[in-house]
N, C-alpha and C positions, 0 to 999 in steps of 0.2 A: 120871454126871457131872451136876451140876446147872448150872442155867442161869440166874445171879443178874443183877443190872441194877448193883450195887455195882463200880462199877472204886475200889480203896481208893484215895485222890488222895496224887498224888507232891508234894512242895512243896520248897521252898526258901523260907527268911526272911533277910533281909538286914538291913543296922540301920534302915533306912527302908521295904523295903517286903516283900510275900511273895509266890511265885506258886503256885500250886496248879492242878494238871491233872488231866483224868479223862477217861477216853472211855467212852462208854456207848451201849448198854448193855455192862455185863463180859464177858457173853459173847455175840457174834455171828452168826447166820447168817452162812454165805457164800453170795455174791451178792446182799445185804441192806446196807443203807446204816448206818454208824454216826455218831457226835458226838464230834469233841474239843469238849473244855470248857477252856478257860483261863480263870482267875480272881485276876486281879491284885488285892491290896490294899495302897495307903499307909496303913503305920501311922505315917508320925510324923506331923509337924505343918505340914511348908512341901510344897506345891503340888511333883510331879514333873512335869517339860515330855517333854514328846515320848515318850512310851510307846509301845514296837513289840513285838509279840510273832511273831517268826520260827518257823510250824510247817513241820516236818519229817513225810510221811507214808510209811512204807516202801512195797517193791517189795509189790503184788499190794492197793495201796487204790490209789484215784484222785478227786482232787477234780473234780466233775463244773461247780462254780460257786463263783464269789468272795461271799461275802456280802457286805453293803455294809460298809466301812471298809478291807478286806483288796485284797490286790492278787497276782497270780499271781505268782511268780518268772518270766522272761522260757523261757517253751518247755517248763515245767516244768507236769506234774500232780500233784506231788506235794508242791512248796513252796508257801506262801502265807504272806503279810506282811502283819500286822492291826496295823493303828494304834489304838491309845485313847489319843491326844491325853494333854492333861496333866490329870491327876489330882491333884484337891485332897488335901489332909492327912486321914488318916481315910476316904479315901473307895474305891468297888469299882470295877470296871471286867468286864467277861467278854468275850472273842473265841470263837463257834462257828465251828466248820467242819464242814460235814458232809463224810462219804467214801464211796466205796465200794467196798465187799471185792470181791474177785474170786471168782468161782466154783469157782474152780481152790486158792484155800487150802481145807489140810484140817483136821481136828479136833486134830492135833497143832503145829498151829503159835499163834505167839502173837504179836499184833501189839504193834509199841512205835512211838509218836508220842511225838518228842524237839520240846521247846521252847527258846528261847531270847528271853530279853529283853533291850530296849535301850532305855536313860532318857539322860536326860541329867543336869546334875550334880546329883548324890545318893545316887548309888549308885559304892563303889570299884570293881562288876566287873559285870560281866551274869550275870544270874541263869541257870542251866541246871536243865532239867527235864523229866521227862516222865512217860508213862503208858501201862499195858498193858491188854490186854483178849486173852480166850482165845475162839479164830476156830472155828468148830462148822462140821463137817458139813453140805453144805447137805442133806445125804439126811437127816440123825439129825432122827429123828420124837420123841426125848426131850427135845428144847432146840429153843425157838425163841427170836430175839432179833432187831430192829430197829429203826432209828430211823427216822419216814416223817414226811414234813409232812401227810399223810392217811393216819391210824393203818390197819390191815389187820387182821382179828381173828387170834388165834395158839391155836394149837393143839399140846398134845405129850403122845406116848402112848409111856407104856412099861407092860409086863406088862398089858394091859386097865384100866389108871389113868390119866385123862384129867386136864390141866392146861387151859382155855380162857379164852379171852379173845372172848366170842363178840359183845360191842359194844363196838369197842375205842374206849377214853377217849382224851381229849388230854390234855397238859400244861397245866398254870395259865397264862395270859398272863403272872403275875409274875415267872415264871420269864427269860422272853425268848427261849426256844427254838424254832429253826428246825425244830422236827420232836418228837415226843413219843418218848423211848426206853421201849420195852416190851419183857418178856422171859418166857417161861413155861416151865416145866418139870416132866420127873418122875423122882425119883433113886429109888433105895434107899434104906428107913427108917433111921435111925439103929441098930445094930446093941444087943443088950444089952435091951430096955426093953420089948420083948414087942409091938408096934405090928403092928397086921395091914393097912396099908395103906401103900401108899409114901410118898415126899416129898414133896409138893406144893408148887412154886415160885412165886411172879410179884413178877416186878420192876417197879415202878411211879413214876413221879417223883411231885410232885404235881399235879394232877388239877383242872380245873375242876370237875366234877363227881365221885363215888366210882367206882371200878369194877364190874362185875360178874362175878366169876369164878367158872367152874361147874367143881365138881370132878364126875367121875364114877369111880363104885367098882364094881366086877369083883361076882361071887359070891361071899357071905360077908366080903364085907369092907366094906361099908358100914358109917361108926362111929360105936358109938354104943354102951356098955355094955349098958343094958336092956331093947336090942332084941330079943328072945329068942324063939324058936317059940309060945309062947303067947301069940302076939298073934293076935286071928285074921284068918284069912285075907281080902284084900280092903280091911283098913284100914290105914291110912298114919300114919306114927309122929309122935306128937308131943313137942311140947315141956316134958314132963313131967319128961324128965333134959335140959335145954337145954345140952348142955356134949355134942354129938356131936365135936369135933374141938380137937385142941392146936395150940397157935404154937408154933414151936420160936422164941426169940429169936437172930437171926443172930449174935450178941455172943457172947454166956452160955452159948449151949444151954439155957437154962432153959426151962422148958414152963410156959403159960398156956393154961389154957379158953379158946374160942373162944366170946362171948358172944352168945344171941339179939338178933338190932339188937332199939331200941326199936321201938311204932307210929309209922307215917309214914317208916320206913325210915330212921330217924336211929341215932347209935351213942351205944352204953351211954358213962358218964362216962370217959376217960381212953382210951379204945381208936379206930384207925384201921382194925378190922375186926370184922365181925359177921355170924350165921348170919342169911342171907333165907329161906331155904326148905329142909326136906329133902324129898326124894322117893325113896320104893323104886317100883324096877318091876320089882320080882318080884310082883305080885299077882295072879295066874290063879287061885288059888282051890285048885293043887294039893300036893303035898307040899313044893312047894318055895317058898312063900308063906310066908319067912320073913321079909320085908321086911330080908335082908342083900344086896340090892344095891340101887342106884341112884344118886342125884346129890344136891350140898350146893352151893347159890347163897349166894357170900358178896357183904356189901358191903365194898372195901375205897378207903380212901384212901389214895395215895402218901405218903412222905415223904422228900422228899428223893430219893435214889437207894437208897430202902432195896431190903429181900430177903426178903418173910415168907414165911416155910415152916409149910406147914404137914402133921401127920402124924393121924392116928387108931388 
């Protein structure tokens, strides 16, 4: 099961406005705090007065805090009432709320936080909406996911294939978020395509700064085409075939070479990820210094709530 940062956003459009919701990260630890996102927009042209956005959060989350605009429902931890005033023509508005899972949901449950909005005139009806996300295991060592307002590094291991997050990044201030959602993983490769390492996951928004996420590879699966026993013993592979790992695109499934960053740690033209380092640590000098295992340091930048995978 992989463990994306993507909740795909629920919406409803009206003749005047739209709402859009997401919670993130898609998939969750339990007993790990997550994000509704609500995201009002007027599309037409005249000023909507008095915008309320009524969140709903099922049995087994709990809103620990009102953020400023919002107001509790009267004795309730699970309602909350976020005002965004009136909203020009054209213009955005967001309500967060963070929550948190209970320790007690398990990897088969899926959490749903239902919205409701309320304008005044310009709209014929209130808008209804909402948004899922799939609640993990707090034990499953293959998926981590959280929202924190001070990130935690994340870590997930399946078959000796490491997914990390070992300096965990924050979110952009532009963003406006009360907490950065992170998410890391490791599935099973795509079936069919011949790939000798698993999935590699992480879910990122954007980033004041890139991330750094260390992948590490088992025996023999460190990837990289022309890495091959005659290399000799003791030296560490370079970037002479620079294309050791694919992107799977979350969309398409289409595969992209994973680019060496430029010097200075900067990325190739058009890409939001790049190799930083490889390293084998099989190098003892014995039969087994065949530089197929060790670790691949990418830089990557958020976008959005995207999901890069990555396989070898």
């Amino acid at each position: 099961m992989a463990a994306g940062l993507l909740a795909v956003p629920a919406g409803f459009a009206g003749a005047n406005a739209s709402l859009t919701v997401q919670l993130v990260p898609g998939a969750v630890s339990a007993g790990e705090p997550a994000l509704a996102v609500a995201t009002f927009r007027n599309i037409g042209h005249d000023t909507l007065p008095n915008v309320v956005v009524d969140l709903h959060f099922p049995s087994g989350l709990t809103v620990p805090a009102t953020p400023a605009g919002c107001t509790r429902a009267a004795g309730s931890l699970v309602n909350v009432v976020c005002s965004l005033g009136d909203v020009p023509g054209g213009k955005t508005r967001h309500a967060y709320v963070t929550a948190n899972v209970a320790k007690s949901l398990g990897s088969t449950k899926s959490i749903h936080v239902t919205f409701a909005l309320r304008v005044g005139p310009g709209l014929p009806a209130p808008i209804l909406t909402g948004a899922s996300a799939q609640v993990l295991e707090s034990t499953d060592a293959a998926n981590r996911g959280n929202c924190k307002a001070v990130p935690s590094a994340l870590v997930a291991v399946y078959e000796n294939q490491i997914t990390a997050l070992p300096s965990p990044p924050k979110a952009s201030p532009s963003l406006d978020l009360p907490c950065t959602p992170l998410a890391v993983g490791v599935a099973p490769a795509p079936t069919g395509r011949g790939f000798k390492t698993q999935e590699a996951n992480v879910g990122l928004p954007d980033l004041v700064h890139p991330a750094i996420v260390k992948l590490t590879f088992a025996n023999e699966t460190l990837p990289d085409e022309k890495w091959e026993d005659d290399i000799p013993p003791g030296r560490q592979p370079s970037f002479d075939n620079p294309n050791p790992l694919w992107r799977i695109d979350p969309k398409t499934g289409k595969l992209y070479v994973v680019p060496k960053c430029l010097s200075g740690g900067k990325f190739p033209a058009g890409w939001r990820s790049c190799v930083l380092e490889v390293h084998a640590t099989d190098v003892n000098g014995g039969p087994s210094s065949d530089l197929d295992q060790g670790w691949i340091k990418l830089l990557v930048q958020g976008a959005g709530f995207g999901d890069p995978r990555y396989v070898g």
